[in-house]
N, C-alpha and C positions, 0 to 999 in steps of 0.2 A: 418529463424530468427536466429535460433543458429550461422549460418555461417556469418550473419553480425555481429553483436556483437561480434564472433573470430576475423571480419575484424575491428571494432573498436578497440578490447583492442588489434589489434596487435602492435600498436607504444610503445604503456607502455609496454607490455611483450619485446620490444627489447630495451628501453631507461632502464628496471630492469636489463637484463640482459648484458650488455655492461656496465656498469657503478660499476656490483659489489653490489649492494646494494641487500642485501636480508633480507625477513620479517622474525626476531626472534622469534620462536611459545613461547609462555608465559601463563601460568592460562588463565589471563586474556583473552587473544586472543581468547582462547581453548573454556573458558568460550563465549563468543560472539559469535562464531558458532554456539555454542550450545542452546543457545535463540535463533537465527534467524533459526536455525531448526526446533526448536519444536515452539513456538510461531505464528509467523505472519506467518509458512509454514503448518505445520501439524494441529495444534489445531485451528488457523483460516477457514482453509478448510476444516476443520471435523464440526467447526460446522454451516459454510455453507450451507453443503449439509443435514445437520439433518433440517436446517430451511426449506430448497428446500423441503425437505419432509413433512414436517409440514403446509405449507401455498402453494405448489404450485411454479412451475417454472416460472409462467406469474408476479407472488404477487412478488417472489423472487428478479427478473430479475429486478424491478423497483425499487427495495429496494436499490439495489447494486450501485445507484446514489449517494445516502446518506453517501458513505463512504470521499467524499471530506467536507462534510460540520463536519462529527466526528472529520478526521483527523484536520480540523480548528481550531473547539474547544476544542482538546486536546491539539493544539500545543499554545493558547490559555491561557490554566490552567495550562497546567504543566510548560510549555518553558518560559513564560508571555510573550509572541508575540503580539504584538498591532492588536486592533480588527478593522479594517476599513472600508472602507464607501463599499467600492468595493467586500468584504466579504458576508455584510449584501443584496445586491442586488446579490454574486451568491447564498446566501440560500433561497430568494426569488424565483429565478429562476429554484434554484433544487428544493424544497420543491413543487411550483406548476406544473414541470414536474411531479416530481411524484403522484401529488396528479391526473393529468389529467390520469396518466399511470391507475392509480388504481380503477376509475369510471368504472363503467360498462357499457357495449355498449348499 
């Protein structure tokens, strides 16, 4: 997987460096890394796996659907992204996936 995504960003890492253009580190930037490390990498997946603990890999596993229809509605209320028809039928669709995942046999 690593080696394709090397094979992907290999055209940008030679059009960056042929052309002279290089990225200025800045606060800001510095800052940015630094959220997307700790944030949606570390403290997302810490408390993941305390949920895995607390409810179970099977409960868990089904949960983990539900992150398309969050990120909807957050992009939703924060962004004000228009809510549409094609939305409301995939939370229909996740929502009884998982409500099917989570019956008991």
């Amino acid at each position: 997987l690593y080696a394709l995504a090397g094979l992907f960003n290999l055209p940008f890492f030679v059009w960056e460096h042929w052309s002279g253009w290089q990225l200025q580190p800045t606060p800001e930037t510095a800052l940015a890394v630094l959220y997307v490390a700790i944030f949606p990498s570390v403290l997302a997946y810490t408390f993941y796996l305390r949920g895995v603990e607390l409810i179970g890999g099977q409960r868990a596993g089904a949960m983990i659907h539900l992150v398309p229809l969050f990120g909807t509605l957050l992009s939703v209320t924060i962004l004000r992204e228009p809510l549409r028809l094609y939305h409301l039928a995939g939370f229909a669709l996740i929502l009884g996936g998982v409500t099917l995942a989570a019956r008991k046999a």
